[in-house]
DSSP file (Angstrom, degrees, kcal/mol; ACC not computed):
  #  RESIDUE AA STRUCTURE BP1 BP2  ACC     N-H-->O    O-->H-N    N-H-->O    O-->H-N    TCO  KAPPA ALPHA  PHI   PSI    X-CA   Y-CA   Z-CA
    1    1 A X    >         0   0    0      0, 0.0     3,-2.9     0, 0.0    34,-0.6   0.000 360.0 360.0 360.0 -32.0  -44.2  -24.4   -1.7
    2    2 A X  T 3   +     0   0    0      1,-0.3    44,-0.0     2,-0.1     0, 0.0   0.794 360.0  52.5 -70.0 -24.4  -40.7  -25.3   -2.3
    3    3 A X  T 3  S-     0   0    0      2,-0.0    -1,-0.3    31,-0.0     3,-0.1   0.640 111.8-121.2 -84.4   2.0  -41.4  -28.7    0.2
    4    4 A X    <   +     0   0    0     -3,-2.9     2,-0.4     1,-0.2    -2,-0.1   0.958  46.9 176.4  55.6  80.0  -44.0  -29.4   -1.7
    5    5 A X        -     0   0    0     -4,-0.1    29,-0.6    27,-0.0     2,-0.5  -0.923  28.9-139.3-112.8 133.8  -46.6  -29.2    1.0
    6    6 A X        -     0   0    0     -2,-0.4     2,-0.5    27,-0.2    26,-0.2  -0.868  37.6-164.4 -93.5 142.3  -50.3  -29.8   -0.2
    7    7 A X  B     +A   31   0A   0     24,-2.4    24,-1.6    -2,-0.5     3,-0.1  -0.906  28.9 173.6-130.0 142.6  -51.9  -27.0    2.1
    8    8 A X        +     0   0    0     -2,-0.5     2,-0.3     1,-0.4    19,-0.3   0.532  64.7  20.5-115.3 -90.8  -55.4  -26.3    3.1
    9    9 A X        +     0   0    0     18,-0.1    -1,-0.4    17,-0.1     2,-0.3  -0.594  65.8 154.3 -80.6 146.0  -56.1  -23.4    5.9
   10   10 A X        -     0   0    0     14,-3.1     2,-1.8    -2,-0.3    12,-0.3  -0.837  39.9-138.8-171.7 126.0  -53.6  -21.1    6.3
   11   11 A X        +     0   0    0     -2,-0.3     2,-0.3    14,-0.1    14,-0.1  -0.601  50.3 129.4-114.2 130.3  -53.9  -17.9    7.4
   12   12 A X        -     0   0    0     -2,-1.8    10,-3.9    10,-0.1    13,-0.3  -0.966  59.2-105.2-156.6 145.0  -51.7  -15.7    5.2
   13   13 A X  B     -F   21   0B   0     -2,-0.3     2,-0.3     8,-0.2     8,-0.2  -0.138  51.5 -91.6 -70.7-174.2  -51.9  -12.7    3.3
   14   14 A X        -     0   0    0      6,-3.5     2,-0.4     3,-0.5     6,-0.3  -0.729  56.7 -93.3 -81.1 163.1  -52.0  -13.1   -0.8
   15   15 A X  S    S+     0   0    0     -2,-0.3     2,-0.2     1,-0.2     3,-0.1  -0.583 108.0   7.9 -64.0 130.1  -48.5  -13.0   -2.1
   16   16 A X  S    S+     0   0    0     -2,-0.4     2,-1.0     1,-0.1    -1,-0.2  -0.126 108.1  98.1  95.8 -43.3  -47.6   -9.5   -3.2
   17   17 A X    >   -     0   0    0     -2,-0.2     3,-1.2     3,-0.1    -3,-0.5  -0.659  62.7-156.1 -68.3  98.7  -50.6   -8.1   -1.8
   18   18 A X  T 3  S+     0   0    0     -2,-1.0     3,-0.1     1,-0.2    -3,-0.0  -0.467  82.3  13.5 -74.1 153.0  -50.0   -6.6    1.7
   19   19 A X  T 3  S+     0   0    0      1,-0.2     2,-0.5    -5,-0.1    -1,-0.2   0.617  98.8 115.5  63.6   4.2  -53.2   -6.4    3.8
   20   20 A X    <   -     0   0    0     -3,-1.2    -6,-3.5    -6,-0.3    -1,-0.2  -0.989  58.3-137.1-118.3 117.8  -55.3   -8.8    1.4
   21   21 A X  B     -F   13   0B   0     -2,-0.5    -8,-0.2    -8,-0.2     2,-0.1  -0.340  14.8-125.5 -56.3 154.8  -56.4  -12.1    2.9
   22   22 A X    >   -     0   0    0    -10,-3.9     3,-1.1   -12,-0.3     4,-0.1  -0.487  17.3-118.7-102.0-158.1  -56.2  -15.2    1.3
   23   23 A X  G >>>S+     0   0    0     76,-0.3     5,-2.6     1,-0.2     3,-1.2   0.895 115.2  56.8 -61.0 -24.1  -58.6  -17.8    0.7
   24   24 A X  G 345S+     0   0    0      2,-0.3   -14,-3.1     4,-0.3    -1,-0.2   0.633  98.7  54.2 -37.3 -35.3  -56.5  -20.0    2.7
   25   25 A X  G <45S+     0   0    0     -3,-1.1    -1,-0.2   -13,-0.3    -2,-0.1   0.374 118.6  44.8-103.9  15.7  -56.6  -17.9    5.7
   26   26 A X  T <45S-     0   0    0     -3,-1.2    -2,-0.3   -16,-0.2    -1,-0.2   0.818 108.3-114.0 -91.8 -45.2  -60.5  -18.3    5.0
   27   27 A X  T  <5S+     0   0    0     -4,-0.9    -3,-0.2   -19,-0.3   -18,-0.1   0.496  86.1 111.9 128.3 -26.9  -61.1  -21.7    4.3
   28   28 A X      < +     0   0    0     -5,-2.6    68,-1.9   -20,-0.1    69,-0.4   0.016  67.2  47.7-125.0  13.4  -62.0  -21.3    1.1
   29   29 A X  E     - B   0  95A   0     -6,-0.3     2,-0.3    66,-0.2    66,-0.2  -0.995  45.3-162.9-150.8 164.2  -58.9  -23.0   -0.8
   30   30 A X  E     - B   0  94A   0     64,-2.0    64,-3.9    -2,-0.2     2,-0.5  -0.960   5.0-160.5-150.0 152.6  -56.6  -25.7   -1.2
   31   31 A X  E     -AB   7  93A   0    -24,-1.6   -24,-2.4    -2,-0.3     2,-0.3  -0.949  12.3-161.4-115.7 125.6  -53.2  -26.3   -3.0
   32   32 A X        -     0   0    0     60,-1.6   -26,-0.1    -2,-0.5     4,-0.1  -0.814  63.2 -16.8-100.1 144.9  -51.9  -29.6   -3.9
   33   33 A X  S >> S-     0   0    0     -2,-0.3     3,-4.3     2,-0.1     4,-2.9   0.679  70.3-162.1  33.4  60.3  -48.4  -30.7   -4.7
   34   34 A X  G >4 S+     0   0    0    -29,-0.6     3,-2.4     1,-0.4     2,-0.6   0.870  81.9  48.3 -30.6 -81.5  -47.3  -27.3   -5.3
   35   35 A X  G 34 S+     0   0    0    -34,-0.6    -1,-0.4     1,-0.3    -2,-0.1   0.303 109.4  46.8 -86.4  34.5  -44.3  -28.2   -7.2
   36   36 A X  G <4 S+     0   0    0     -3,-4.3    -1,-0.3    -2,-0.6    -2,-0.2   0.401 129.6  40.2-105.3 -17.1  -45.9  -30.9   -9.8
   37   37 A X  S << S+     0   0    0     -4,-2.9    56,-0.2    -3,-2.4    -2,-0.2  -0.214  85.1 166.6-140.9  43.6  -48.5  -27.7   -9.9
   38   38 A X        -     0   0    0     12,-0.2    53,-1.7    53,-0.2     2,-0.4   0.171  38.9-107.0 -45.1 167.7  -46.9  -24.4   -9.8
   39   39 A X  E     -DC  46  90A   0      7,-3.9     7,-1.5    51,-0.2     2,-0.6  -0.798  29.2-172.4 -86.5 136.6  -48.1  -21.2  -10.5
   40   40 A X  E     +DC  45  89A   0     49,-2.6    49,-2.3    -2,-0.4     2,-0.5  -0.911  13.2 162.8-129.5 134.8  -46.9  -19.8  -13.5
   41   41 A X  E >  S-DC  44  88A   0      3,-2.0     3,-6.3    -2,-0.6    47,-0.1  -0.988  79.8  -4.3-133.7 146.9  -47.9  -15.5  -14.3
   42   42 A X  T 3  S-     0   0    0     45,-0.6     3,-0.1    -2,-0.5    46,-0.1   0.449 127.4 -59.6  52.8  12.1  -45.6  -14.1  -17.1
   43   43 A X  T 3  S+     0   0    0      1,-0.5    -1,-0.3     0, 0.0     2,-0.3   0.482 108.1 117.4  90.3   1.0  -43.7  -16.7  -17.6
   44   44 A X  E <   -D   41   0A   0     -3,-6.3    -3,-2.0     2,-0.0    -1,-0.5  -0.758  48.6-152.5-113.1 151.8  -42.2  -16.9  -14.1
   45   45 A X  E     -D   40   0A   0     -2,-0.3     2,-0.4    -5,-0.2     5,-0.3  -0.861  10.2-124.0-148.8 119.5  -43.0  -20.2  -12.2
   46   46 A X  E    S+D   39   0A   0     -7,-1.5    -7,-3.9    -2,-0.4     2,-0.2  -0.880  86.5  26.2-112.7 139.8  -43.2  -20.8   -8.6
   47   47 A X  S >  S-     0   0    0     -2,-0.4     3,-0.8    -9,-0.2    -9,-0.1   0.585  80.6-139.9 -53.9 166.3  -41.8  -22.6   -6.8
   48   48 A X  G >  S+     0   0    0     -2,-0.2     3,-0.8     1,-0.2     4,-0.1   0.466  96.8  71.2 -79.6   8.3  -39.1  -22.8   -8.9
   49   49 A X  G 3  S+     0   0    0      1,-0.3     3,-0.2     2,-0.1    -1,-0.2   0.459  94.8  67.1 -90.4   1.8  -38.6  -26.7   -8.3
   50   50 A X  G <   +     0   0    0     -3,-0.8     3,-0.5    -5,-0.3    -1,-0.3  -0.130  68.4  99.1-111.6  28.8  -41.8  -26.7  -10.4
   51   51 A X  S X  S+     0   0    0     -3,-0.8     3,-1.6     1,-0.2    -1,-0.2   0.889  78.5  54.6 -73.1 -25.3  -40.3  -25.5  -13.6
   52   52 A X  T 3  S+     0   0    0      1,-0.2     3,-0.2    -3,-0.2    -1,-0.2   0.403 106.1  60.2 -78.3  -4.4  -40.0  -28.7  -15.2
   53   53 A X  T 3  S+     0   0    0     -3,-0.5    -1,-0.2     1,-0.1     5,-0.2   0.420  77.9  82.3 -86.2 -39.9  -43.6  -28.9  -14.5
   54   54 A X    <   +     0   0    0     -3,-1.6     2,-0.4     1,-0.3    -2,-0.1   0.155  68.1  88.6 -90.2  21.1  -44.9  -26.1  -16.4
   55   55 A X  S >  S-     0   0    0     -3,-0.2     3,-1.2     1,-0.1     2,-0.6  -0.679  74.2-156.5-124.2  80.0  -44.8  -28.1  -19.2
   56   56 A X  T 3  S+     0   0    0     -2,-0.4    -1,-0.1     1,-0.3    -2,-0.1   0.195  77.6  72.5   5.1 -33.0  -48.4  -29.5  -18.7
   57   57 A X  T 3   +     0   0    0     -2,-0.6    -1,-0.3     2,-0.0     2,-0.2   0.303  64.4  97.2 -99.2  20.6  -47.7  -32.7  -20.9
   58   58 A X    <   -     0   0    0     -3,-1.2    -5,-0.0    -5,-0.2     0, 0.0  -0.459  66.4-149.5 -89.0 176.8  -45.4  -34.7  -18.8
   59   59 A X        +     0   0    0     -2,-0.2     4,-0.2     6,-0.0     3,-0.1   0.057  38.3 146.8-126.3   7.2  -47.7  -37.2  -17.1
   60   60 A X    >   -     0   0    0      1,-0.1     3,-0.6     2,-0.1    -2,-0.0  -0.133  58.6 -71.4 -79.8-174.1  -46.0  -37.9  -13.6
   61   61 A X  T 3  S+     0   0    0      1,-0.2    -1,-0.1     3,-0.0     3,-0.1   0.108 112.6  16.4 -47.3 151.1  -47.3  -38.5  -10.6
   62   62 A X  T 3  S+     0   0    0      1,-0.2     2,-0.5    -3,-0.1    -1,-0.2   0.955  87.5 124.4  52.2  38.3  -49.2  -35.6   -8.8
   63   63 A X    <   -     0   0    0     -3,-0.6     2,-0.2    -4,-0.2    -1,-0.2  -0.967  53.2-138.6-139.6 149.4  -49.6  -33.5  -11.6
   64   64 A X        -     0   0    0     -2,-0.5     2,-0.3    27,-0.2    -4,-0.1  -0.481  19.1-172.8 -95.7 164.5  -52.9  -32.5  -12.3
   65   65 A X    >   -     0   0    0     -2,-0.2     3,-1.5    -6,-0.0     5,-0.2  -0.952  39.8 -89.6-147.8 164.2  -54.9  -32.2  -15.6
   66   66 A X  T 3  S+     0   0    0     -2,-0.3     0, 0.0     1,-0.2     0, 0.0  -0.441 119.8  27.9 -64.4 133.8  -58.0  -31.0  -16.9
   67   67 A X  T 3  S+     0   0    0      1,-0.3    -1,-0.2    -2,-0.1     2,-0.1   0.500  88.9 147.0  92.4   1.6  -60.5  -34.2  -16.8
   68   68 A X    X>  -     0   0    0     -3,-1.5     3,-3.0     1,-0.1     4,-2.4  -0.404  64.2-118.7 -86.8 145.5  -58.4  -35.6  -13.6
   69   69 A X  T 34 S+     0   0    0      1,-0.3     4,-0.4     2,-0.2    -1,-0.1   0.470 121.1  55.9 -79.5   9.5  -60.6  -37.7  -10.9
   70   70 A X  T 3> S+     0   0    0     -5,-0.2     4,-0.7     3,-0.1    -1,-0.3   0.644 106.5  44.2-117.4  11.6  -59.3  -34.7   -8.6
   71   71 A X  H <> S+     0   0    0     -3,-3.0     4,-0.9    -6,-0.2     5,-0.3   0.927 118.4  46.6 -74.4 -46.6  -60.8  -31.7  -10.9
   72   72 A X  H  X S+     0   0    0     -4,-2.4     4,-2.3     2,-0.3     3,-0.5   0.857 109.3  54.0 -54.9 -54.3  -64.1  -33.7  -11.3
   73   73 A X  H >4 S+     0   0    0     -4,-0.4     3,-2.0     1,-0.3     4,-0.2   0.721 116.5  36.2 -51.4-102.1  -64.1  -34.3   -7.5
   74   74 A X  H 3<>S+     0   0    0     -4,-0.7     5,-0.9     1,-0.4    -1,-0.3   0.295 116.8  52.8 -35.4 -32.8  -63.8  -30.5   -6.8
   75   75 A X  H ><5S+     0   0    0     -4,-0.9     3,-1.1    -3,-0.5    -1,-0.4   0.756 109.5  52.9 -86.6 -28.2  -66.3  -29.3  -10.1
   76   76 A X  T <<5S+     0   0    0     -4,-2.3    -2,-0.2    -3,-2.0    -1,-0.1   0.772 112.2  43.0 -94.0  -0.9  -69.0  -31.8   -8.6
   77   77 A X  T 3 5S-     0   0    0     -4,-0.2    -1,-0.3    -5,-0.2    -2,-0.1   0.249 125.3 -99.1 -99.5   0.5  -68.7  -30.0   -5.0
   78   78 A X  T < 5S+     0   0    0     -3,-1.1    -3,-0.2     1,-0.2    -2,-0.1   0.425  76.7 136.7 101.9 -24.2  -68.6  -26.2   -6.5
   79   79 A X      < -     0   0    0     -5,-0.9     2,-0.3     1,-0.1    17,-0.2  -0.143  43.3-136.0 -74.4 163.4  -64.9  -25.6   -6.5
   80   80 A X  E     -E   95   0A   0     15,-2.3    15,-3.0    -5,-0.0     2,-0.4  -0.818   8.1-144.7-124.4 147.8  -62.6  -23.9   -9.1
   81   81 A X  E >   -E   94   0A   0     -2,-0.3     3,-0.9    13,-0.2    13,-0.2  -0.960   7.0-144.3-103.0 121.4  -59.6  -24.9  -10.2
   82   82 A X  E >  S+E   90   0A   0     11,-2.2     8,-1.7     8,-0.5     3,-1.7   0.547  91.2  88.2 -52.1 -19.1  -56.5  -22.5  -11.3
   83   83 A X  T 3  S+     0   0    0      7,-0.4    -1,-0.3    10,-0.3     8,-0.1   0.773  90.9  45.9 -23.1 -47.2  -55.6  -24.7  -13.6
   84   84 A X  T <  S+     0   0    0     -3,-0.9    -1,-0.2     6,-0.1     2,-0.2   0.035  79.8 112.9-105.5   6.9  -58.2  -22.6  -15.8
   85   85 A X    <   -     0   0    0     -3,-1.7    -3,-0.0     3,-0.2    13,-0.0  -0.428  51.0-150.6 -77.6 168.4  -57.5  -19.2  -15.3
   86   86 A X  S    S+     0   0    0     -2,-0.2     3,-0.2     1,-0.0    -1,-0.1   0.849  79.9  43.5 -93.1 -34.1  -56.1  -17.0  -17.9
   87   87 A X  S    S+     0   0    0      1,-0.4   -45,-0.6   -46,-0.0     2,-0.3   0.776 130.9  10.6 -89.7 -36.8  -54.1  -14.4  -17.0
   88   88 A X  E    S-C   41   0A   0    -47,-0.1     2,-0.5    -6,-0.1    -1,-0.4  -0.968  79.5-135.2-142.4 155.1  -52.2  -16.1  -14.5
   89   89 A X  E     -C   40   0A   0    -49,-2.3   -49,-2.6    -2,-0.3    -6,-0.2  -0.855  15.0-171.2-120.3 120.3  -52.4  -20.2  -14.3
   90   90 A X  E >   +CE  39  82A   0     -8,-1.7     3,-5.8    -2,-0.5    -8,-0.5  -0.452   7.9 175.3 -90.3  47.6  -52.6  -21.8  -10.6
   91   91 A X  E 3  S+     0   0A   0    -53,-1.7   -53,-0.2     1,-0.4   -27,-0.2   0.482  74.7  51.1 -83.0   2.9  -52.2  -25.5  -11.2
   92   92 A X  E 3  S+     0   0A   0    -61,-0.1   -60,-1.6   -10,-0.1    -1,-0.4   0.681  91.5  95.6 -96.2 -17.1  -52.3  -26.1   -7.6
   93   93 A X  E <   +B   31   0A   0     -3,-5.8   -11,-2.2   -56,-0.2     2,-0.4  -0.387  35.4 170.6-112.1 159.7  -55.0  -24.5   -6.6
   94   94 A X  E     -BE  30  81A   0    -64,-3.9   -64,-2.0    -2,-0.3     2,-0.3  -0.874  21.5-176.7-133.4 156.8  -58.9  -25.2   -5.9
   95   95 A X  E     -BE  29  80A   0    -15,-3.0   -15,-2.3    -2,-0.4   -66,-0.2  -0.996  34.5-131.0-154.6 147.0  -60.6  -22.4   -4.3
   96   96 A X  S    S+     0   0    0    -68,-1.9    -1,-0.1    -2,-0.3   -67,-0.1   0.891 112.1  29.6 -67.6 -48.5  -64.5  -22.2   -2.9
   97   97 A X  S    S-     0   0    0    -69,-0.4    -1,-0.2   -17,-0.1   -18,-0.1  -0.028 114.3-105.9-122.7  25.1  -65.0  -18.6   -5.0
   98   98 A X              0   0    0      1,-0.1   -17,-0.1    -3,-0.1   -69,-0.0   0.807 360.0 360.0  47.5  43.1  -62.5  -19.0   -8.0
   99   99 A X              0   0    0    -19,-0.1   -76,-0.3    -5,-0.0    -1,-0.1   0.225 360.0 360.0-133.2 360.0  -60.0  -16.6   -6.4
């Protein structure tokens, strides 16, 4: 994440999870600009070159928002966005089954 790779398949467990695929190593996800669109759980944000990030009202380039022509694109195919979970926030990621 820390190169900021936008990533599609990739066959990896989840992080933290041993022995749990992810959707990546399915198919079934993609993450864009990882560090304009960290993940953030608990207050922690990864990568950490995306802390400056996690404050959702900057406006640069490659950072994504609710209502953005690349959420729409991805809600008018079926896909979910992490952007919109609750419990932990995925701002990179678009997933076929909203995991």
């Amino acid at each position: 994440m820390a190169a900021n790779n936008s990533s599609g398949f990739n066959c990896r467990e989840v992080a933290g999870k041993s022995g749990v695929w992810s959707q990546h190593a399915y198919g079934r996800a993609i993450d864009l600009n990882p560090v304009q669109n960290p993940y953030v759980k608990n207050g922690v944000v990864s990568p950490v070159e995306g802390r400056r990030y996690a404050d959702r009202t900057l406006r640069d380039p490659g950072v994504i928002h609710e209502g953005d022509a690349v959420v729409v694109a991805f809600d008018d195919v079926g896909w979910h966005w992490g952007g919109r979970w609750k419990h932990e926030i995925d701002y990179q990621h678009f997933s076929a089954t909203n995991r």
